[in-house]
Biopython code that builds the backbone (N, CA, C, O; Angstrom):
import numpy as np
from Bio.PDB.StructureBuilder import StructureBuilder

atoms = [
    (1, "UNK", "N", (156.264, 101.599, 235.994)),
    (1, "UNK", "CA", (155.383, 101.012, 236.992)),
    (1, "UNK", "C", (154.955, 99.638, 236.485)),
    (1, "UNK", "O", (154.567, 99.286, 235.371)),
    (2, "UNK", "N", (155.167, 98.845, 237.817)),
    (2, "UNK", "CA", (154.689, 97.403, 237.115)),
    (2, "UNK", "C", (153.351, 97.106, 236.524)),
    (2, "UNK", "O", (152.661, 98.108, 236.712)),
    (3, "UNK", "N", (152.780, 96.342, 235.999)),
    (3, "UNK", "CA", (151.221, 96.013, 235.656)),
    (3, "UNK", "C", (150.810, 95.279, 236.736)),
    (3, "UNK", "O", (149.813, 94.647, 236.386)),
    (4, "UNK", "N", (151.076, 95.061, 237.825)),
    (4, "UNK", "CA", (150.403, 94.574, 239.230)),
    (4, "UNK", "C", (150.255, 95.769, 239.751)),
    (4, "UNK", "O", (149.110, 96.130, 240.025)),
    (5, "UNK", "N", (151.079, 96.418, 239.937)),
    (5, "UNK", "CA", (150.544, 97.481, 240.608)),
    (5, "UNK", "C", (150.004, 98.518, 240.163)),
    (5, "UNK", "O", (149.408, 99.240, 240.962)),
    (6, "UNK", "N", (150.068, 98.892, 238.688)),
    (6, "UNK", "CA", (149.028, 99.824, 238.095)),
    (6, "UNK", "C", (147.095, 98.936, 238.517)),
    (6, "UNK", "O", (146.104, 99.623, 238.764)),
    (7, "UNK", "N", (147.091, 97.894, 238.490)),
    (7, "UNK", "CA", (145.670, 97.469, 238.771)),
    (7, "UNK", "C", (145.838, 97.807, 240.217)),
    (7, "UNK", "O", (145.246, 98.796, 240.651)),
    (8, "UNK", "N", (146.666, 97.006, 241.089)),
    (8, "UNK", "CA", (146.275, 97.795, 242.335)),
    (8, "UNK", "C", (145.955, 98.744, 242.899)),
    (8, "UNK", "O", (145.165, 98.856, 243.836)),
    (9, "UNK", "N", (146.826, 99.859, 242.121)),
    (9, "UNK", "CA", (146.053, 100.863, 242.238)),
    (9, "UNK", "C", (144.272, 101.487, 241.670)),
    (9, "UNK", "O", (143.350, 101.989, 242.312)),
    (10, "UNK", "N", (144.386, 101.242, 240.635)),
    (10, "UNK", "CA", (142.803, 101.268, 240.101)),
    (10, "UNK", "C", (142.222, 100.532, 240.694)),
    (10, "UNK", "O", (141.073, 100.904, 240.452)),
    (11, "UNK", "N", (142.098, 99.266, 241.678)),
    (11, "UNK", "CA", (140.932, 98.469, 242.410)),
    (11, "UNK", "C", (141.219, 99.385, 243.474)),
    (11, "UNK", "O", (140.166, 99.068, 244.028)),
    (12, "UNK", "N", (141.761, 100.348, 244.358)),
    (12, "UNK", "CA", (142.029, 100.733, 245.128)),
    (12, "UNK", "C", (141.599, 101.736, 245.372)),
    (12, "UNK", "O", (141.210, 102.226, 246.433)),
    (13, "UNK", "N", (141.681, 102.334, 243.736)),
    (13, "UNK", "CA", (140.925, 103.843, 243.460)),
    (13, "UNK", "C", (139.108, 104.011, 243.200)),
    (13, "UNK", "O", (138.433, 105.039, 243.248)),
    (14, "UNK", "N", (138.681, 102.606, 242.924)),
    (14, "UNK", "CA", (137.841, 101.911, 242.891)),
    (14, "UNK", "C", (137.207, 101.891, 244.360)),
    (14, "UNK", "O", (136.611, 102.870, 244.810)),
    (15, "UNK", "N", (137.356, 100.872, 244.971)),
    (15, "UNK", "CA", (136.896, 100.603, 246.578)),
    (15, "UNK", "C", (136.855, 102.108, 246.981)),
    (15, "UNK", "O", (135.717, 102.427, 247.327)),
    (16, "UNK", "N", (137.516, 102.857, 247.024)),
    (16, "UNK", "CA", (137.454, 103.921, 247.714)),
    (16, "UNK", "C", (136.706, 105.005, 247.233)),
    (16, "UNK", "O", (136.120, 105.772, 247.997)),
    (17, "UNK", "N", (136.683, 105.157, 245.559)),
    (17, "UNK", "CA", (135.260, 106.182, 244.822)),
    (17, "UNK", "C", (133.961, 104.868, 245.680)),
    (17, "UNK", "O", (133.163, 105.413, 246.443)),
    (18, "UNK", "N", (133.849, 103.666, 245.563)),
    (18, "UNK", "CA", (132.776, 103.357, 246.524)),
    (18, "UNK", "C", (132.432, 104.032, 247.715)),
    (18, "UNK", "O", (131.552, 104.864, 247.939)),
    (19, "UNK", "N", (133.276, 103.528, 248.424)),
    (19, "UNK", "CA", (133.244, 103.398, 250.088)),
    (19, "UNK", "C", (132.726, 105.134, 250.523)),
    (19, "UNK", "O", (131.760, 105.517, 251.184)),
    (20, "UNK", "N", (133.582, 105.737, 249.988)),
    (20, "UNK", "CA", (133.819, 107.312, 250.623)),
    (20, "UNK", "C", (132.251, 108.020, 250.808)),
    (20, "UNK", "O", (131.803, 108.587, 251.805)),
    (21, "UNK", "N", (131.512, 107.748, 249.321)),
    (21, "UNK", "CA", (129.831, 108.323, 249.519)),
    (21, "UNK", "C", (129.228, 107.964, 251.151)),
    (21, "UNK", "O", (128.556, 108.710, 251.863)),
    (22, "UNK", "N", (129.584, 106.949, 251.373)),
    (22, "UNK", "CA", (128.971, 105.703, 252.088)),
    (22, "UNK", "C", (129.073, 106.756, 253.594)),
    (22, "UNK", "O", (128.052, 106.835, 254.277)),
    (23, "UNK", "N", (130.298, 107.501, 254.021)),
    (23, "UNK", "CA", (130.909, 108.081, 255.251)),
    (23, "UNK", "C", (129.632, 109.165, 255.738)),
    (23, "UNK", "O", (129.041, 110.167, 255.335)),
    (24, "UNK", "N", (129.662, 108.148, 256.975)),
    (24, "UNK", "CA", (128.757, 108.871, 257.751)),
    (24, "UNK", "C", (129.638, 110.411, 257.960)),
    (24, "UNK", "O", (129.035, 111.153, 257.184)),
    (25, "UNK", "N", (130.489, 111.045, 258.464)),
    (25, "UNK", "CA", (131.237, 112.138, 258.845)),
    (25, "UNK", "C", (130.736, 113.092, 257.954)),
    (25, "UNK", "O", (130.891, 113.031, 256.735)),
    (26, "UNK", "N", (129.858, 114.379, 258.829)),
    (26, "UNK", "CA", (129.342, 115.301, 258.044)),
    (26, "UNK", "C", (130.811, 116.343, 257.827)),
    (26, "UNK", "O", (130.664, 117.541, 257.582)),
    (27, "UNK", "N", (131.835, 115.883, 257.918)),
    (27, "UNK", "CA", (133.359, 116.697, 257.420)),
    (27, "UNK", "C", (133.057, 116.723, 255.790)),
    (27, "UNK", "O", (132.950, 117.590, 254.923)),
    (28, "UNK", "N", (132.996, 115.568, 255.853)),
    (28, "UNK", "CA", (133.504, 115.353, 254.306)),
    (28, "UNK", "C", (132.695, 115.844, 253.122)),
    (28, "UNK", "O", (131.620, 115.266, 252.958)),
    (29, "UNK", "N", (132.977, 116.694, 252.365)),
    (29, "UNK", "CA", (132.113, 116.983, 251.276)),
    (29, "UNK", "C", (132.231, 116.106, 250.467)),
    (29, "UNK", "O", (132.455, 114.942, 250.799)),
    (30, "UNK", "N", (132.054, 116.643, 248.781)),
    (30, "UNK", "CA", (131.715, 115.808, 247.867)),
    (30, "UNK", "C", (133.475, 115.913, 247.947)),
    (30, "UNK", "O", (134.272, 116.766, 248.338)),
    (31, "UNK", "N", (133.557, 114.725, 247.426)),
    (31, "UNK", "CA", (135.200, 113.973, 246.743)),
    (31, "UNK", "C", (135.391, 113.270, 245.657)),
    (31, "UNK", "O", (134.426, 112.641, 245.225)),
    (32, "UNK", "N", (136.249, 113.225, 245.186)),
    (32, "UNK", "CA", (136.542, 112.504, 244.068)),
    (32, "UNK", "C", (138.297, 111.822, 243.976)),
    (32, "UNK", "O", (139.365, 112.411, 243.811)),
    (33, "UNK", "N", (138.080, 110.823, 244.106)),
    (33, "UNK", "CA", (139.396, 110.181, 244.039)),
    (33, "UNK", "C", (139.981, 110.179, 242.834)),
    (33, "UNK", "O", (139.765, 109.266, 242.037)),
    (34, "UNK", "N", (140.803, 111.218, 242.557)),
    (34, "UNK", "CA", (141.602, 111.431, 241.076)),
    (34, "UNK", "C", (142.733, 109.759, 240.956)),
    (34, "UNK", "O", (142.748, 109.255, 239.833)),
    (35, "UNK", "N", (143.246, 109.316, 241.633)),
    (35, "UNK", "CA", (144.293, 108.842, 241.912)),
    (35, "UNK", "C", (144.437, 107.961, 242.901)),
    (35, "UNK", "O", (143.594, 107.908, 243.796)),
    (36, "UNK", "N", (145.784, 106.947, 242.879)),
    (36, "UNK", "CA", (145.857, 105.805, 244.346)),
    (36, "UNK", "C", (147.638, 105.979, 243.746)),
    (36, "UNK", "O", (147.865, 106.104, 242.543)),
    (37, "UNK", "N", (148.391, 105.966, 244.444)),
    (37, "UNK", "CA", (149.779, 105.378, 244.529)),
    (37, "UNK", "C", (150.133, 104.448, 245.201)),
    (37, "UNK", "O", (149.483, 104.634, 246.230)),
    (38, "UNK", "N", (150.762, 103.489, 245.364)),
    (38, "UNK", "CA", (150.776, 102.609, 246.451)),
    (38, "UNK", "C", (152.695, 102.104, 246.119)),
    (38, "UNK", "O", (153.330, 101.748, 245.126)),
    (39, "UNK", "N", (152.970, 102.313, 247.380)),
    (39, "UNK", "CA", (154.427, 102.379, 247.980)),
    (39, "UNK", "C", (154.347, 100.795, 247.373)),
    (39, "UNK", "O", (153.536, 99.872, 247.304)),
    (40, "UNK", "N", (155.825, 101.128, 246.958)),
    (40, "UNK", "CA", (156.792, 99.227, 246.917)),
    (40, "UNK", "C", (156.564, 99.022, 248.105)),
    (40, "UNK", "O", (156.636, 99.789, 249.065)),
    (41, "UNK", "N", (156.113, 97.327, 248.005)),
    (41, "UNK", "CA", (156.012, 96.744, 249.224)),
    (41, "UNK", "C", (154.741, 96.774, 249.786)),
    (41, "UNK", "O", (154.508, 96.355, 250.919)),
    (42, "UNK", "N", (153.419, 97.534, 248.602)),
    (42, "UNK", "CA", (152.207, 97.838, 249.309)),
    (42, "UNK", "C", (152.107, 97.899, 250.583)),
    (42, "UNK", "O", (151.381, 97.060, 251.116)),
    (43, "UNK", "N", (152.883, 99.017, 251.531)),
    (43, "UNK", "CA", (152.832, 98.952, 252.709)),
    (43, "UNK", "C", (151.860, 100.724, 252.827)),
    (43, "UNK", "O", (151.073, 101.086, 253.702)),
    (44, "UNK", "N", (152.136, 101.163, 252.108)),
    (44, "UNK", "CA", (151.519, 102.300, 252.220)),
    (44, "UNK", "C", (150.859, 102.960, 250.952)),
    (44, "UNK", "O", (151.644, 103.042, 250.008)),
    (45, "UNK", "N", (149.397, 103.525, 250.680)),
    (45, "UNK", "CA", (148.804, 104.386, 249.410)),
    (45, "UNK", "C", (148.799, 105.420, 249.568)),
    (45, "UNK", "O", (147.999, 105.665, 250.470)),
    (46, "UNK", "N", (149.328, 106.427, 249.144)),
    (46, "UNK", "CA", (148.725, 107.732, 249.241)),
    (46, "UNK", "C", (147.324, 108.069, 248.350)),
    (46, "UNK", "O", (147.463, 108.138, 247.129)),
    (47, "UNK", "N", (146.580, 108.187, 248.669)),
    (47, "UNK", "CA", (144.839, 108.649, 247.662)),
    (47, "UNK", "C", (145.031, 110.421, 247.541)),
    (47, "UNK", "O", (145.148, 111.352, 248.338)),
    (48, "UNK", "N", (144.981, 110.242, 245.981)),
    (48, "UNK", "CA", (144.898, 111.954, 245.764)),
    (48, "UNK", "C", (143.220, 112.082, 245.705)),
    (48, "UNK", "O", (142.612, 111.114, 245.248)),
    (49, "UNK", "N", (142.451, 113.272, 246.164)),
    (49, "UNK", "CA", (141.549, 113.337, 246.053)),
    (49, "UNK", "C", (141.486, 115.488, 245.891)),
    (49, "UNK", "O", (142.283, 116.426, 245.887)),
    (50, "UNK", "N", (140.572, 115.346, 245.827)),
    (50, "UNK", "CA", (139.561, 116.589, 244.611)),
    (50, "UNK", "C", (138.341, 117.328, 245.066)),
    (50, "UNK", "O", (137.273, 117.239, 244.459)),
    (51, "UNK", "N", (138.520, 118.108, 246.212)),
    (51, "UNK", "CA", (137.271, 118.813, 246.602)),
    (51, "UNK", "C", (136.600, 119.680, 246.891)),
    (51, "UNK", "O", (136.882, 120.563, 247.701)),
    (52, "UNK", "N", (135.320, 119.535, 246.096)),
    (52, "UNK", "CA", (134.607, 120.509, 245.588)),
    (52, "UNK", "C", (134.268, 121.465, 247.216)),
    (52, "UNK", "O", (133.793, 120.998, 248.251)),
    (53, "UNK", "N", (134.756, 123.045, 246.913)),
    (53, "UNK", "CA", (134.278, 123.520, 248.126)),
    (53, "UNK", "C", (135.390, 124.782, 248.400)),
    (53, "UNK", "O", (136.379, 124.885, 247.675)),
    (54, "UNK", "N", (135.197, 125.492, 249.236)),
    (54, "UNK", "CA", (136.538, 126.214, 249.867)),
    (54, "UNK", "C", (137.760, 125.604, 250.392)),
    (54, "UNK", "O", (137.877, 124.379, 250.429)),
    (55, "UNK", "N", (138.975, 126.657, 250.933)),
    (55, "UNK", "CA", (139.664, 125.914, 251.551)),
    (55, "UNK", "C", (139.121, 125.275, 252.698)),
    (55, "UNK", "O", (139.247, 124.062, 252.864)),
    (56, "UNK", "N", (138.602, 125.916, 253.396)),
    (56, "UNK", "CA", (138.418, 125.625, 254.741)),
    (56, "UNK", "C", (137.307, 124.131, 254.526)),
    (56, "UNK", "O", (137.261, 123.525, 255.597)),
    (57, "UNK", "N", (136.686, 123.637, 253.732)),
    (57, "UNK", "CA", (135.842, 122.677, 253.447)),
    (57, "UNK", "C", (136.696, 121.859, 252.832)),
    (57, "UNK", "O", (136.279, 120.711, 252.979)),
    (58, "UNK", "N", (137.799, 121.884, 252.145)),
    (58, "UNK", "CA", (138.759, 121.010, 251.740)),
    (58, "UNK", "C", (140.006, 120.242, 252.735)),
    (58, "UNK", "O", (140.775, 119.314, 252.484)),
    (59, "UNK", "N", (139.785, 121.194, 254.109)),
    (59, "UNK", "CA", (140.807, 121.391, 254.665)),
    (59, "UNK", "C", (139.938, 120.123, 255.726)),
    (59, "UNK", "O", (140.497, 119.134, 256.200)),
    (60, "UNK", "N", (138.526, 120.475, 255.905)),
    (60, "UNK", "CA", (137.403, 119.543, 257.070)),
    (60, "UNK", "C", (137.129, 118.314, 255.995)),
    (60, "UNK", "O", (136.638, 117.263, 256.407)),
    (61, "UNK", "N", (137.375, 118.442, 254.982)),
    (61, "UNK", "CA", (136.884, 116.795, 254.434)),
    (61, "UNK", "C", (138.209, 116.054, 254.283)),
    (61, "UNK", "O", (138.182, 114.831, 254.425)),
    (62, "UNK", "N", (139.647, 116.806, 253.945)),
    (62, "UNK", "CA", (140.696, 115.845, 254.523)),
    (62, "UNK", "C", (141.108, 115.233, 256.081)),
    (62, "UNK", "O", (141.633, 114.164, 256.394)),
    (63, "UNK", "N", (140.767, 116.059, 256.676)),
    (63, "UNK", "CA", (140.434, 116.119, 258.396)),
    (63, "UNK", "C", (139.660, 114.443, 258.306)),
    (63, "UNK", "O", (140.148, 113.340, 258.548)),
    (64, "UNK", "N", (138.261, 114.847, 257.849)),
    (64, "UNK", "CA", (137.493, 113.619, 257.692)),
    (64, "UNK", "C", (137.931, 112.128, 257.373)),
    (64, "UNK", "O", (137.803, 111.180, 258.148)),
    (65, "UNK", "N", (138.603, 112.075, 255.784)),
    (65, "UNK", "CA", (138.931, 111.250, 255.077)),
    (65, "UNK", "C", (140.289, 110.735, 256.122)),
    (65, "UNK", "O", (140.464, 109.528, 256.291)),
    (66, "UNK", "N", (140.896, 111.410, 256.562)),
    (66, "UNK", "CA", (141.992, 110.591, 257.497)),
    (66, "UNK", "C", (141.375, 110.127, 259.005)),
    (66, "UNK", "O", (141.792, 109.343, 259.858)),
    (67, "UNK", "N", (140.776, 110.562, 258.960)),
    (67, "UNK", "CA", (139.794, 109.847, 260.774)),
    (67, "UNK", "C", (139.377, 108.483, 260.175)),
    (67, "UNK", "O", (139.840, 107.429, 260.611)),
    (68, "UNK", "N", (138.518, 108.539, 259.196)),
    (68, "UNK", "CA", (137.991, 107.122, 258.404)),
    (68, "UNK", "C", (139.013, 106.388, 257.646)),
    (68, "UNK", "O", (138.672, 105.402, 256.992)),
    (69, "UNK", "N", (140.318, 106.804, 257.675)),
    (69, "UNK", "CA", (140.961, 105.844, 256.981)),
    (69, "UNK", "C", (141.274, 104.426, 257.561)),
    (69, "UNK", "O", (142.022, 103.683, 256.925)),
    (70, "UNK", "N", (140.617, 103.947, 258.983)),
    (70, "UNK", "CA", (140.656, 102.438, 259.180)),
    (70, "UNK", "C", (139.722, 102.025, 258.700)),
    (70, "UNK", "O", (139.821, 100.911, 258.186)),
    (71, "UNK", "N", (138.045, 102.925, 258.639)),
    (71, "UNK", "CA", (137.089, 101.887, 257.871)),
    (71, "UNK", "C", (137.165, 102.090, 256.123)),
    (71, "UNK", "O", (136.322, 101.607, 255.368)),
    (72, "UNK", "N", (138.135, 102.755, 255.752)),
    (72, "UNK", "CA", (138.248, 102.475, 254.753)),
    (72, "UNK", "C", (139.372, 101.295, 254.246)),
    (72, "UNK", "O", (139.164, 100.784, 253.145)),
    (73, "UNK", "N", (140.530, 100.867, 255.015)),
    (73, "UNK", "CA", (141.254, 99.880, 254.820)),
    (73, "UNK", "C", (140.595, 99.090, 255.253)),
    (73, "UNK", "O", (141.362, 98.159, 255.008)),
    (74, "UNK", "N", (139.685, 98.574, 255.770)),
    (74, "UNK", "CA", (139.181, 97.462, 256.079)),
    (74, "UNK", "C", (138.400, 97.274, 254.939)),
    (74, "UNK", "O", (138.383, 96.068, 254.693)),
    (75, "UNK", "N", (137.740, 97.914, 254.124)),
    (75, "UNK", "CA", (136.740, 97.895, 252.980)),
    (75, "UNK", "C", (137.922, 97.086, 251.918)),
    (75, "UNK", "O", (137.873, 96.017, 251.310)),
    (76, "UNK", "N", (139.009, 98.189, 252.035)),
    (76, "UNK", "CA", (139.793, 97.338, 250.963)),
    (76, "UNK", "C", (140.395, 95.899, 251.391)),
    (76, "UNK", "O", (140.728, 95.055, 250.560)),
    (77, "UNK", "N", (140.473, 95.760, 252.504)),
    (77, "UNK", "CA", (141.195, 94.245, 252.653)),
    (77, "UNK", "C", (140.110, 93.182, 252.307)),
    (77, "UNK", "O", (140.588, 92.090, 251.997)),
    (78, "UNK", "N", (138.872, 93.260, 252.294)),
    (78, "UNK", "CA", (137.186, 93.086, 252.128)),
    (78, "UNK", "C", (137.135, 92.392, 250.699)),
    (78, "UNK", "O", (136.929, 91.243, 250.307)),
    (79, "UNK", "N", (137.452, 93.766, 250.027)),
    (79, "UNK", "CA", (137.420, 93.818, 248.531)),
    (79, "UNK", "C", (138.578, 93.428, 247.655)),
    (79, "UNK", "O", (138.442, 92.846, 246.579)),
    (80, "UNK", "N", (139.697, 93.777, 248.170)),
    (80, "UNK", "CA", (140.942, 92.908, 247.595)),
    (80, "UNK", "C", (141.415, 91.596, 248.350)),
    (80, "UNK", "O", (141.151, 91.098, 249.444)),
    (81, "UNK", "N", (142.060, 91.327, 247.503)),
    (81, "UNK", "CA", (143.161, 90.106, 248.244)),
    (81, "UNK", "C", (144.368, 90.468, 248.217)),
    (81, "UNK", "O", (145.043, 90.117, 247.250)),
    (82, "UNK", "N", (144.956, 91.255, 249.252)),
    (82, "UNK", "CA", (146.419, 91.539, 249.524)),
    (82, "UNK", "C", (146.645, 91.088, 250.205)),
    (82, "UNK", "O", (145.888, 90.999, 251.172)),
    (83, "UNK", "N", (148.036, 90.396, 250.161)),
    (83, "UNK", "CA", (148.704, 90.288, 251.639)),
    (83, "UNK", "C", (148.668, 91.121, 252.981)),
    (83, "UNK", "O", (148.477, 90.934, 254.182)),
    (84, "UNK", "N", (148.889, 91.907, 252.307)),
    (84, "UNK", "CA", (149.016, 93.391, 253.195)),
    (84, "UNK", "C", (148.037, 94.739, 252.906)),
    (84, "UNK", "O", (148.201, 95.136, 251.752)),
    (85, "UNK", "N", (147.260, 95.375, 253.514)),
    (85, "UNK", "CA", (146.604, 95.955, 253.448)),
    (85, "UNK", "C", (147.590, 97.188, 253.579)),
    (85, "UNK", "O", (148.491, 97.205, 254.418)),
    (86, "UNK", "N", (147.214, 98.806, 252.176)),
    (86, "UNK", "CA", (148.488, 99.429, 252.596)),
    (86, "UNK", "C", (147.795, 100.512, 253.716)),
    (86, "UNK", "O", (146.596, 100.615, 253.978)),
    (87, "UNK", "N", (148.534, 101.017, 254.093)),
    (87, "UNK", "CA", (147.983, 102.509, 255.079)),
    (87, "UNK", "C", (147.857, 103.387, 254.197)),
    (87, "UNK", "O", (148.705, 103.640, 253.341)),
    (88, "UNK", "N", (146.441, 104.104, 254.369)),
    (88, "UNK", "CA", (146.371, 105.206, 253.521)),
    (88, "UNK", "C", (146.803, 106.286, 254.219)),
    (88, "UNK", "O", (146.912, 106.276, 255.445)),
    (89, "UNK", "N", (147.214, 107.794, 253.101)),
    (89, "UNK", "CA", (147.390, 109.186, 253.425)),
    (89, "UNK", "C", (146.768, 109.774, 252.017)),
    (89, "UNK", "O", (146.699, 109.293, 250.886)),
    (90, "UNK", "N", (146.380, 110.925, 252.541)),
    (90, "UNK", "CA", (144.939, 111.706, 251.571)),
    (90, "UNK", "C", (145.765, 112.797, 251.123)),
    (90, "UNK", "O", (145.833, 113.621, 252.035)),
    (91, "UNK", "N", (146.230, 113.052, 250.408)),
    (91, "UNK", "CA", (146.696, 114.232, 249.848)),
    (91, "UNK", "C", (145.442, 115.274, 249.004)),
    (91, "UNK", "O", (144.315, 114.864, 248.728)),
    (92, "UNK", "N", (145.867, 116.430, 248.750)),
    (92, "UNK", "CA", (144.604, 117.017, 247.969)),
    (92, "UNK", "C", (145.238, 117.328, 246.185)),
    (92, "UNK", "O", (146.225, 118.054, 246.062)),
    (93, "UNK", "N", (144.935, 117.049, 245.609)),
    (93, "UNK", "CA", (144.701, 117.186, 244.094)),
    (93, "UNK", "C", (144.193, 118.459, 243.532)),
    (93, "UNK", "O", (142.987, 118.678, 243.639)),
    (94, "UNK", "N", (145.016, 119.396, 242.901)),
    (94, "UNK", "CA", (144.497, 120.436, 242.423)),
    (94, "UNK", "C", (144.272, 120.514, 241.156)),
    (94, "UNK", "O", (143.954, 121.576, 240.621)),
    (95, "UNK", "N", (144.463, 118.943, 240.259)),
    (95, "UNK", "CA", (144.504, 119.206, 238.840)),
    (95, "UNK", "C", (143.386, 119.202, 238.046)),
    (95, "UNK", "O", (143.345, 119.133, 236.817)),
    (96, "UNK", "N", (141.818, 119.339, 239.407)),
    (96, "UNK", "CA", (140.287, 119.684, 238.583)),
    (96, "UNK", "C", (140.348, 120.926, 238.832)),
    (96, "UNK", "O", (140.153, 121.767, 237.955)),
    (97, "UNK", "N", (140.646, 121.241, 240.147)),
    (97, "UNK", "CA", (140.797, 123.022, 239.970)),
    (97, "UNK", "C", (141.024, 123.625, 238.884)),
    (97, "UNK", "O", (140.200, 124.377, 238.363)),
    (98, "UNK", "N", (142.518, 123.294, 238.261)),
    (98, "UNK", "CA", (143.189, 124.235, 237.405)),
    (98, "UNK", "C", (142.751, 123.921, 236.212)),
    (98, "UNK", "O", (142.952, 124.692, 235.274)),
    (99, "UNK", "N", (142.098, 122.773, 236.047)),
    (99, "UNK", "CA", (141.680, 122.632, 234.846)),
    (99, "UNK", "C", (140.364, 123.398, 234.606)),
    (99, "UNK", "O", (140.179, 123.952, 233.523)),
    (100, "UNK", "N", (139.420, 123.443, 235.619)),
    (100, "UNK", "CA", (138.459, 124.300, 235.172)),
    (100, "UNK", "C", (138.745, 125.738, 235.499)),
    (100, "UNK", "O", (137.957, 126.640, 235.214)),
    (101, "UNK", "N", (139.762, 125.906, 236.035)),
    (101, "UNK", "CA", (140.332, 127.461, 235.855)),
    (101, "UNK", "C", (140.436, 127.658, 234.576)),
    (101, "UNK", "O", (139.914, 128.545, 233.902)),
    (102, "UNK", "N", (141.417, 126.447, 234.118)),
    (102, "UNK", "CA", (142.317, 127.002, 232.861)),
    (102, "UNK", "C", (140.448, 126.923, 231.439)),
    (102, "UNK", "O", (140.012, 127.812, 230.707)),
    (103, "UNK", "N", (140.149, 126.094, 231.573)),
    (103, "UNK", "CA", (138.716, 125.906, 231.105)),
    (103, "UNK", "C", (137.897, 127.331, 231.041)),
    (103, "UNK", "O", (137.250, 127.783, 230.096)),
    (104, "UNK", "N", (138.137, 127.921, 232.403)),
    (104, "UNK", "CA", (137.008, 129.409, 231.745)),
    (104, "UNK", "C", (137.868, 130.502, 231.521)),
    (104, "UNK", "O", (137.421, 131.646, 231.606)),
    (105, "UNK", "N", (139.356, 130.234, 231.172)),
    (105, "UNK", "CA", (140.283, 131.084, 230.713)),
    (105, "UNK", "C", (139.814, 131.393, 229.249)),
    (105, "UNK", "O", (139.701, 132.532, 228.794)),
    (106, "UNK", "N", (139.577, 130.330, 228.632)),
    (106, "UNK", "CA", (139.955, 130.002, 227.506)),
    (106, "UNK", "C", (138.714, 129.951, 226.515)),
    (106, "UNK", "O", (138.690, 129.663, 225.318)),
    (107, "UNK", "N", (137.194, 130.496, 227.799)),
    (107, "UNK", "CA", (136.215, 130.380, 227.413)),
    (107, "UNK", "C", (136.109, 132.061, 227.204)),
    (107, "UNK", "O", (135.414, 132.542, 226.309)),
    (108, "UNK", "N", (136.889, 132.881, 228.146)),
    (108, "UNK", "CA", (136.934, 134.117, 228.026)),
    (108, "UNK", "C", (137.616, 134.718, 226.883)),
    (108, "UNK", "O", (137.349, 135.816, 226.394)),
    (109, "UNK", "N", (138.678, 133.760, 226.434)),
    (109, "UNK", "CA", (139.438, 134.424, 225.396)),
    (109, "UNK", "C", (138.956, 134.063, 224.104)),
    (109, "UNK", "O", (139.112, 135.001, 223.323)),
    (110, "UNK", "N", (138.335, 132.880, 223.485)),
    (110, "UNK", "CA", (137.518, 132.566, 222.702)),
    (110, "UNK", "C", (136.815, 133.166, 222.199)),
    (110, "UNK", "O", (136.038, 133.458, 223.108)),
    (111, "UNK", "N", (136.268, 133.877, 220.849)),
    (111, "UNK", "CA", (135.083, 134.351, 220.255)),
    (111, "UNK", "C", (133.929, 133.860, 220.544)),
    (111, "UNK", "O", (133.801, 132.641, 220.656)),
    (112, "UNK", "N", (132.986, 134.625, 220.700)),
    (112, "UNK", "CA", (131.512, 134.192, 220.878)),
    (112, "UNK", "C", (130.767, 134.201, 219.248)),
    (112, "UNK", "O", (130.614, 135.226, 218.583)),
    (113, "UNK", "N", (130.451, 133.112, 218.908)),
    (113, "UNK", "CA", (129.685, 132.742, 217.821)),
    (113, "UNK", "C", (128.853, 133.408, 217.463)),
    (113, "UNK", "O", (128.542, 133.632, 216.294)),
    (114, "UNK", "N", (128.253, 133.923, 218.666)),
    (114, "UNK", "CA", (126.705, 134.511, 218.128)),
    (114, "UNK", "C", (127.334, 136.000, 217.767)),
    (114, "UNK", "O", (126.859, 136.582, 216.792)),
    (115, "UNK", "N", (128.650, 136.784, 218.713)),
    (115, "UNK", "CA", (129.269, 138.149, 218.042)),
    (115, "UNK", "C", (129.697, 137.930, 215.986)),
    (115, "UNK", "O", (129.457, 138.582, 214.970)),
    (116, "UNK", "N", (130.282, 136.880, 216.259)),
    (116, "UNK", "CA", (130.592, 136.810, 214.502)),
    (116, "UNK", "C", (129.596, 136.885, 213.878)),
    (116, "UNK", "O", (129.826, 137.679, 212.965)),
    (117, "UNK", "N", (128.550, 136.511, 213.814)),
    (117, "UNK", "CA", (127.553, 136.151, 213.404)),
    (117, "UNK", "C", (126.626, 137.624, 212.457)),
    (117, "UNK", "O", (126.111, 137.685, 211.341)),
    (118, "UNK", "N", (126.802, 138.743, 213.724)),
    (118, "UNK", "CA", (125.981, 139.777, 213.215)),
    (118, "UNK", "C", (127.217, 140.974, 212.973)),
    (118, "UNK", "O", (126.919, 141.910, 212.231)),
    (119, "UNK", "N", (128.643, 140.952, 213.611)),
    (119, "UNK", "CA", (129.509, 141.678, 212.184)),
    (119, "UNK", "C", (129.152, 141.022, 210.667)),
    (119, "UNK", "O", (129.205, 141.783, 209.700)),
    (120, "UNK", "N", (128.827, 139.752, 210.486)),
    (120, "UNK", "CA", (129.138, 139.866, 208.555)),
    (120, "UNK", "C", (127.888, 140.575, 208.038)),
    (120, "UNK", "O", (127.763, 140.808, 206.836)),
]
sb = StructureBuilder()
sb.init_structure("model")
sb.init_model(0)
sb.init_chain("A")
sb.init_seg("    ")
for serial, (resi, resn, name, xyz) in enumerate(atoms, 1):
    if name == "N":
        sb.init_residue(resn, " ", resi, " ")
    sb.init_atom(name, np.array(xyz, "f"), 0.0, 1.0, " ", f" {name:<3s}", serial, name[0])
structure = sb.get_structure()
């Protein structure tokens, strides 16, 4: 990946951890923009995002996040200087999920300090 477009993406991933709090749309829960990709040709980003909630609340805040994706390209044409402003698409990100899955896996399999403590 080039070094123009690795920043593009991070100002991108940027504007948009801004903008998104900002959304009036009671769809959207809390989010977190893990990620930005942005197509050769910056014609198009896909935004991975991360949210906290059920399916069905993950399913109404992507619902959300794609209704607002013109006032969110407008934020970015605002905030960057591109030629081209890309079109966003919201994909969902499961890699906080599994990490705090894998996180209380590992909290379960782990010894508890305070058990060692009163075997010696």
């Amino acid at each position: 990946m080039s070094d123009r477009k690795r920043r593009v993406n991070e100002a991108i991933r940027q504007v948009l951890s801004d903008t998104i709090p900002t959304l009036k749309d009671p769809r959207i829960g809390f989010v977190t923009v893990t990620g930005v990709e942005v197509a050769t040709g910056f014609a198009h980003a896909t935004v991975y995002v991360s949210v906290f909630g059920t399916e069905e609340q993950r399913e109404r805040t992507l619902e959300g996040l794609k209704a607002a994706h013109g006032v969110m390209q407008a934020q970015i044409a605002r905030a960057l200087r591109l030629r081209r402003t890309p079109v966003l698409s919201f994909q969902y990100d499961p890699t906080v999920e599994q990490g705090v899955r894998l996180g209380k896996m590992i909290d379960e399999l782990a010894p508890d300090p305070a058990d060692d403590s009163e075997q010696r």
